[in-house]
C-alpha positions in Angstrom: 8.1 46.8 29.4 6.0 46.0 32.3 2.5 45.3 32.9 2.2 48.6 34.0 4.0 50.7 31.6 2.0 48.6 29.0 -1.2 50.0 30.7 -0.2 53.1 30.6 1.2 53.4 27.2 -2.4 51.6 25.8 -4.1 54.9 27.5 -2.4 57.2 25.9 -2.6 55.7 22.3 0.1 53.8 21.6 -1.1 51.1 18.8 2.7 49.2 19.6 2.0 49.0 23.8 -1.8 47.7 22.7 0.0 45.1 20.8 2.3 44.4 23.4 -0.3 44.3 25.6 -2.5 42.3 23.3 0.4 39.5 22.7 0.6 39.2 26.4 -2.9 38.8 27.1 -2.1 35.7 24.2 0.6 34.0 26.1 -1.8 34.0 29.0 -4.0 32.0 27.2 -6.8 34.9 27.5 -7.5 34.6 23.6 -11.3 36.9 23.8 -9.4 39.5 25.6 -6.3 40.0 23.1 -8.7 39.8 20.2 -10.4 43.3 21.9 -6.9 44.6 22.7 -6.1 43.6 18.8 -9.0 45.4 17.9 -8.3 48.8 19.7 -4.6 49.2 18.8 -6.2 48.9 14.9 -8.7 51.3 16.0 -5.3 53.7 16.3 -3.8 52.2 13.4 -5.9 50.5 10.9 -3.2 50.0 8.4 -0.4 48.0 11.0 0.7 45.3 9.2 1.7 43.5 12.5 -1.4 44.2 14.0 -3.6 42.6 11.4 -1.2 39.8 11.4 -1.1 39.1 15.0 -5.2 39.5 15.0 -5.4 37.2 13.0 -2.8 34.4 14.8 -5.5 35.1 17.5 -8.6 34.2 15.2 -7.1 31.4 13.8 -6.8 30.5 17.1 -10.2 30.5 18.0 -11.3 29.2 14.9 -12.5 32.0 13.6 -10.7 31.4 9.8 -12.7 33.3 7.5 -12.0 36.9 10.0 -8.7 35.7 9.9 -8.3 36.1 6.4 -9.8 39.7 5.9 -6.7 40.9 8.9 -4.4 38.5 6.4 -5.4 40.3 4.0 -5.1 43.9 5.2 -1.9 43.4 6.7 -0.7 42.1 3.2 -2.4 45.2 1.6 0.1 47.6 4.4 2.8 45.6 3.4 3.2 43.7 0.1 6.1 41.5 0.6 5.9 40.4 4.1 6.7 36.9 3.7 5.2 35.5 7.4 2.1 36.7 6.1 2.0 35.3 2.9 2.8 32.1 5.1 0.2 32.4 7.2 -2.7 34.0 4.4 -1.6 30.6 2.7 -2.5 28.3 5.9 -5.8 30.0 6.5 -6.7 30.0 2.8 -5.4 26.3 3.2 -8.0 25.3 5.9 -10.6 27.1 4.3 -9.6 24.7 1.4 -8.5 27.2 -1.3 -5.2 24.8 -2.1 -4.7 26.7 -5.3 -4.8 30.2 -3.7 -2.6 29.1 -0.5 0.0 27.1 -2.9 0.2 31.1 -4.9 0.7 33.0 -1.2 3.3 30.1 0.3 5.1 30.6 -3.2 5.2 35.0 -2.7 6.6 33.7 1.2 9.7 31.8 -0.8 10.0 34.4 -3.4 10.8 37.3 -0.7 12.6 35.1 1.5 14.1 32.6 -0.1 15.3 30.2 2.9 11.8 30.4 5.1 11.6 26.5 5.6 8.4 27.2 6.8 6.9 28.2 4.0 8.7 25.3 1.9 7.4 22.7 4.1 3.9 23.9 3.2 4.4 24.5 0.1 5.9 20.8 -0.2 3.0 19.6 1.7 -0.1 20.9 0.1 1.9 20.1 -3.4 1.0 16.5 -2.3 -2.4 16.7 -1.3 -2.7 18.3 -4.6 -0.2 15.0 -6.3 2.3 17.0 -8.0 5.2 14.6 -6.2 7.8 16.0 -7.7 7.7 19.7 -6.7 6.6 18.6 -3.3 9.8 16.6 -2.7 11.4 19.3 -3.8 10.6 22.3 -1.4 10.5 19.2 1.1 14.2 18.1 0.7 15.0 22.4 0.8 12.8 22.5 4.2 14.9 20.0 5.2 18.6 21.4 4.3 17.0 24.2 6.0 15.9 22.8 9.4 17.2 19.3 9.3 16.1 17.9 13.1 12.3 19.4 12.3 10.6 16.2 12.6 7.3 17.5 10.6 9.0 18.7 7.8 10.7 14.9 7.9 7.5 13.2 8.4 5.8 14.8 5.4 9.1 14.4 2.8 8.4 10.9 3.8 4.4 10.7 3.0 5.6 12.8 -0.7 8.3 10.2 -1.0 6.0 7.4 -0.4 3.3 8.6 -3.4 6.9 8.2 -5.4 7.1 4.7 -4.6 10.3 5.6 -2.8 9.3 3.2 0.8 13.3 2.7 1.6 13.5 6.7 1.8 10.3 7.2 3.2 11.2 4.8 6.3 14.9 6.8 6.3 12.8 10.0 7.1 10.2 8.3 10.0 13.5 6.8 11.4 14.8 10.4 11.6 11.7 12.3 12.4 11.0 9.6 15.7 14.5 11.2 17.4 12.7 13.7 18.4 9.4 12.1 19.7 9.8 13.4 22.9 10.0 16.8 22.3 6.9 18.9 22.9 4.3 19.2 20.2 5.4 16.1 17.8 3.4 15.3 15.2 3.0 11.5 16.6 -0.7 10.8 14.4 1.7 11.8 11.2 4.5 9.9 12.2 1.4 7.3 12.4 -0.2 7.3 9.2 4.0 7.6 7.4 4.7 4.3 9.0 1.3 2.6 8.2 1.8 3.4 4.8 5.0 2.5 4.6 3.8 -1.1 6.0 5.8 -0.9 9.6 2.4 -2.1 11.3 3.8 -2.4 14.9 5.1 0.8 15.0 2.2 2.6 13.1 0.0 0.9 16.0 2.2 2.1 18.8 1.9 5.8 17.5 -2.0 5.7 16.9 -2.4 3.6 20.2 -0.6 7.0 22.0 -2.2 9.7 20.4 -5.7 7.8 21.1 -4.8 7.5 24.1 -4.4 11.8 24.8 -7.5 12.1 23.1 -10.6 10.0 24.1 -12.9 12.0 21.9 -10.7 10.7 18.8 -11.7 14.0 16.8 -8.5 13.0 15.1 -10.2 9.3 13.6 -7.2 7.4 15.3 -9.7 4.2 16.0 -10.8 4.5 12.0 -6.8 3.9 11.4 -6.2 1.6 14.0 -8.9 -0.4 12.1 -7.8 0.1 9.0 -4.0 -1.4 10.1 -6.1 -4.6 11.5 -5.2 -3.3 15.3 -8.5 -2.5 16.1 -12.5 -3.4 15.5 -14.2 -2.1 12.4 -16.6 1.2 13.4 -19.6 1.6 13.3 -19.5 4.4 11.2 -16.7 7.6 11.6 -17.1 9.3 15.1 -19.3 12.5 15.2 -16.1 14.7 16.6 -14.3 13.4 13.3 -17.2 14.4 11.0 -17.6 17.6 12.5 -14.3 18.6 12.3 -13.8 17.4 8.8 -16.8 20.0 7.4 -16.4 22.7 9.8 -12.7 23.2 7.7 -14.6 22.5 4.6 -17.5 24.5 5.0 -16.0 27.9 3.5 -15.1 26.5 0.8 -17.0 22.9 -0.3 -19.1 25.2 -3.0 -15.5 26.0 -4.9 -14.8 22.5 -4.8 -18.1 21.6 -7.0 -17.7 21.0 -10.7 -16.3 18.6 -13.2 -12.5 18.3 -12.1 -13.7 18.3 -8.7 -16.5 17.2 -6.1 -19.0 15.4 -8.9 -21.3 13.8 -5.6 -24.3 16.2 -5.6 -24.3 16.2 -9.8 -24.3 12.1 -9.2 -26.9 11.7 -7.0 -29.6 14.0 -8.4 -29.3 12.8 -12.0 -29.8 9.5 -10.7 -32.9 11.0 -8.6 -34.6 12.4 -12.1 -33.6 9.3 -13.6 -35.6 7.0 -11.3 -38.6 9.5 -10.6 -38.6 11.6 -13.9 -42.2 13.2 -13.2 -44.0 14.6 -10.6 -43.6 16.6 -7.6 -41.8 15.3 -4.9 -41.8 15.6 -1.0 -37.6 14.7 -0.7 -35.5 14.8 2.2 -31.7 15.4 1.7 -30.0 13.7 4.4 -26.5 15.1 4.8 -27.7 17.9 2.4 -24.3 20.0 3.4 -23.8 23.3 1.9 -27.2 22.7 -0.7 -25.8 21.3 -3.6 -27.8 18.7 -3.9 -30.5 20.9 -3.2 -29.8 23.6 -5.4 -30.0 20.6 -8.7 -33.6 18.9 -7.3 -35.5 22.1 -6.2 -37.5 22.5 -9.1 -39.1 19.0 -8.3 -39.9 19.8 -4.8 -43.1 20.0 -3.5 -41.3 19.9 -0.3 -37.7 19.9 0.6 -35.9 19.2 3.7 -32.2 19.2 4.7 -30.7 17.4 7.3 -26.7 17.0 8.4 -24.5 17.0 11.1 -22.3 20.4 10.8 -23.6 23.4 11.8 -21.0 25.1 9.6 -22.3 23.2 6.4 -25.8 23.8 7.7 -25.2 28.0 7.9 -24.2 28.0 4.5 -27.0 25.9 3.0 -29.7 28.2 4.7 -27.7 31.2 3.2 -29.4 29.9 -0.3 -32.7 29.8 0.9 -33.4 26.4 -0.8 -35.3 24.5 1.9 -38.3 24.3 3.5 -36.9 23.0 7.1 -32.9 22.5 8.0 -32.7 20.6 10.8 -28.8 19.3 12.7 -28.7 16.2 13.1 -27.9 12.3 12.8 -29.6 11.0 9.4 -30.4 7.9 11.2 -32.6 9.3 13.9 -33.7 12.1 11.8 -35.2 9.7 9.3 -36.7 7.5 11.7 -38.5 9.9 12.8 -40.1 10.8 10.0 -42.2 7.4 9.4 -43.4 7.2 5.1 -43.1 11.3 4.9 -40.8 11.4 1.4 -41.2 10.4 -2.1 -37.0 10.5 -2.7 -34.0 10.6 -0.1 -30.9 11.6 -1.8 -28.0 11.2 0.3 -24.4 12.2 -1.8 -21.0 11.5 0.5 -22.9 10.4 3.7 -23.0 7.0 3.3 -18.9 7.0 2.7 -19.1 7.8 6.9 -20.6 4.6 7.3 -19.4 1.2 8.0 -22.5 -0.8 8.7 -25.2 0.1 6.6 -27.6 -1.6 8.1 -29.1 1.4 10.1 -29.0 4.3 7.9 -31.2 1.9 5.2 -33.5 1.1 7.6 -34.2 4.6 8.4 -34.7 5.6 4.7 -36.9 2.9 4.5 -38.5 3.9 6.8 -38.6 7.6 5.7 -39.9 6.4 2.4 -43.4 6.0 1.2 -44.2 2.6 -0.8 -42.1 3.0 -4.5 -39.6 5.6 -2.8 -36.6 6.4 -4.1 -32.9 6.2 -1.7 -30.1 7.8 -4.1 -26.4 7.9 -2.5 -22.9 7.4 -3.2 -20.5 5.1 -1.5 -16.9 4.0 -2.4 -16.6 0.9 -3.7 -13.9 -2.3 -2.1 -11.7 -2.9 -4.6 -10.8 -6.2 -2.2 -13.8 -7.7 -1.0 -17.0 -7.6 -3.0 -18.9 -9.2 0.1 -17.1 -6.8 2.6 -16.8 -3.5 4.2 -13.5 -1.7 5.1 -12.1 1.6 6.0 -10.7 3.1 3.1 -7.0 3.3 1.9 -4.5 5.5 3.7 -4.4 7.7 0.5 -6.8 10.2 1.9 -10.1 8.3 2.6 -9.2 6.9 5.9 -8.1 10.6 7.2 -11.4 11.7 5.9 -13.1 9.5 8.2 -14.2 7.4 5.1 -15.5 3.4 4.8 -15.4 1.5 1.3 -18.3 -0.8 0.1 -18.3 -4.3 -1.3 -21.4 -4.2 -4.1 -22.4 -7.3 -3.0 -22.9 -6.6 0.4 -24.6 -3.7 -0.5 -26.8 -5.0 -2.0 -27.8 -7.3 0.4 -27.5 -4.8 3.1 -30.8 -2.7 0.8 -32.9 -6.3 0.0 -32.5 -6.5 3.9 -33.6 -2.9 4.5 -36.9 -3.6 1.9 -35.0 -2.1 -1.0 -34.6 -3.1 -4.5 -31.8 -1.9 -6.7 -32.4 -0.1 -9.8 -29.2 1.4 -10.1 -25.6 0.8 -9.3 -22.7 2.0 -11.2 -19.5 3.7 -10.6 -18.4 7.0 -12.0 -16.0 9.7 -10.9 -17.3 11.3 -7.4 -14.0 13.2 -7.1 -10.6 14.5 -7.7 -7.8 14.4 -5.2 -4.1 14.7 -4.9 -4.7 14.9 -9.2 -6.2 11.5 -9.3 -10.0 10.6 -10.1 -11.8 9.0 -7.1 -14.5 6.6 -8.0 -18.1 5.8 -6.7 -20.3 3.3 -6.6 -23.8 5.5 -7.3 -26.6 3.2 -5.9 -30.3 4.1 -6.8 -32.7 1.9 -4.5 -36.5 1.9 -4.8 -38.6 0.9 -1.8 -40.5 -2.0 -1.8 -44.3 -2.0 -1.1 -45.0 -2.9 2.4 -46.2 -6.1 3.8 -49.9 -5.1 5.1 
């Protein structure tokens, strides 16, 4: 069908030309205009399957996840057993974070179409995030029989195979996958981060060296890696594109993730809070105060409360609770320099993890910080170095854009800053890929100063 004849079928009410002329309008790149084109056909027919679907390939698109998943949704609700959009409900519930909800939708995909490699390679690969190896390698290897030149389904066998301890078979599958690095679209950061952890440094460093290279901005963390392989100087701290990329994908979901077998930060950070300042109001600023949890636990000690972070996602969904006084977006460290002796506590859960140096973001507390203050935060510790900093393992931290902490260097790092430690001891922050991540909880009271 031609442009025209699509025109003319849209006028007179034909949901299937609106489509047609909707997917078009995609291929062209002209993503705004096939959403409204989307839109109208469902206006026609608000219970087409393929029309909620394709809507929703548009959305995800855009970035627009949690739409996407009401049109996944409805199109599963017109038809039950369509396996591509159980696939494709499970990558959006996925990227919202839901693992447990998209693992249940990728295994519907398998169980109405039994050889859709897709949905075993996603299935394999958020089994592994999750650490249950052995089922991951399993839909892996069947992705694999079923598409064996798909260098991502290759790539990620070999990061499931590596958790086993199985490096020989791990390298076997980046040997494979890298046949087709030329082809358009190869995943050359995953190829990366396989062969880093399999220990082939050169080769890890060419990969990340590339994909830097294509992207400047390095939303992506590639210079965190490169670091973290030796190739590279130590950050800073994790690049702004990095961190807001992380929580904009996290945001929908980071709430769910709260609780005992989970995300334990925000619960770690305010008992140490009341622990160090038991009574009293307090004026406290929570700096990277994401989605409020923090907030939500010290609010009935506030005389005044104030959120501060970096992702406007994050930020939206803490103002939906009505917790603070003032949100405001931003860097912690100019935020809280800013702000010269306004607070009585800081509490600052899974911030500090973005830094390297700490140096600055101390300095800005202390600054922050009336005389006998109180700076609560979590960092992970360096198993390796007591005395130095790091950007964590390849197990997940580094991805996240995360740095690891020698205690004695922090504590230098807070004398330095005007801080005394009253508080440092590690407990379970988190749970990932089934295995407990721990934390070095610091509680640091402001010295009185000089003057």
């Amino acid at each position: 069908m031609n442009r025209r004849d699509r025109r003319a079928a849209a006028k007179q009410g034909n949901a299937d030309a609106i489509c047609a002329a909707a997917a078009a309008l995609k291929q062209q790149g002209r993503l705004e205009a096939a959403v409204k084109r989307y839109r109208e056909a469902l206006e026609i027919a608000p219970n087409s399957a393929i029309a909620h679907n394709n809507l929703a390939n548009v959305l995800t698109e855009l970035g627009r996840t949690d739409e996407a998943v009401t049109h996944l949704r409805a199109a599963l609700a017109a038809a039950p057993t369509a396996f591509q959009v159980h696939n494709n409900l499970g990558n959006a519930l996925k990227r919202q974070g839901d693992t447990a909800a998209a693992v249940a939708h990728y295994r519907q995909a398998i169980a109405a179409k039994p050889d859709f490699a897709e949905a075993h390679l996603n299935l394999g690969s958020t089994l592994t995030t999750l650490g249950d190896t052995a089922a991951a390698i399993a839909h892996l290897q069947q992705a694999a029989v079923l598409r064996s030149s798909h260098a991502e389904t290759r790539i990620q066998l070999g990061l499931a195979l590596v958790d086993a301890g199985e490096i020989a078979l791990a390298l076997g599958c980046a040997e494979i996958a890298a046949r087709a690095a030329q082809e358009p679209g190869f995943p050359l950061r995953l190829l990366g981060v396989l062969l880093a952890r399999c220990g082939a440094v050169e080769p890890a460093r060419a990969c990340l060296e590339a994909v830097l290279a294509q992207d400047p901005e390095d939303r992506d963390g590639i210079g965190l890696l490169l670091a973290r392989l030796g190739a590279a100087p130590l950050p800073a701290r994790a690049g702004d594109g990095q961190i807001a990329a992380i929580y904009a994908a996290r945001a929908a979901r980071w709430d769910a993730g709260a609780g005992p077998q989970a995300y334990r930060g925000a619960d770690l950070v305010a008992d140490a809070l009341l622990r160090m300042v038991p009574d009293g109001a307090l004026d406290i600023a929570d700096a990277g105060c994401g989605t409020g949890l923090v907030g939500a636990l010290v609010k009935s000690r506030a005389r005044r409360l104030d959120g501060i972070d970096l992702s406007a996602p994050m930020l939206e969904r803490a103002r939906e609770k009505d917790l603070y006084d003032t949100l405001a977006r931003g860097d912690l460290v100019a935020a809280l320099a800013e702000r010269p002796a306004r607070y009585d506590a800081i509490a600052c859960a899974a911030t500090l993890i973005h830094f390297g140096d700490l140096g600055p973001p101390l300095a800005a507390a202390a600054a922050a910080l009336r005389d006998g203050g109180v700076f609560v935060a979590t960092l992970f510790p360096n198993p390796d170095d007591a005395d130095g900093i790091a950007v964590g393992s390849l197990d997940g931290l580094a991805q996240g854009g995360c740095f690891v902490h020698g205690r004695a260097y922090v504590e230098r790092a807070a004398a330095a800053a005007g801080f005394a430690v009253e508080i440092a001891e590690e407990a379970v922050h988190e749970t990932q890929a089934g295995r407990a991540r721990t934390a070095l909880v610091l509680g640091l009271r402001r010295r009185p100063r000089e003057g």
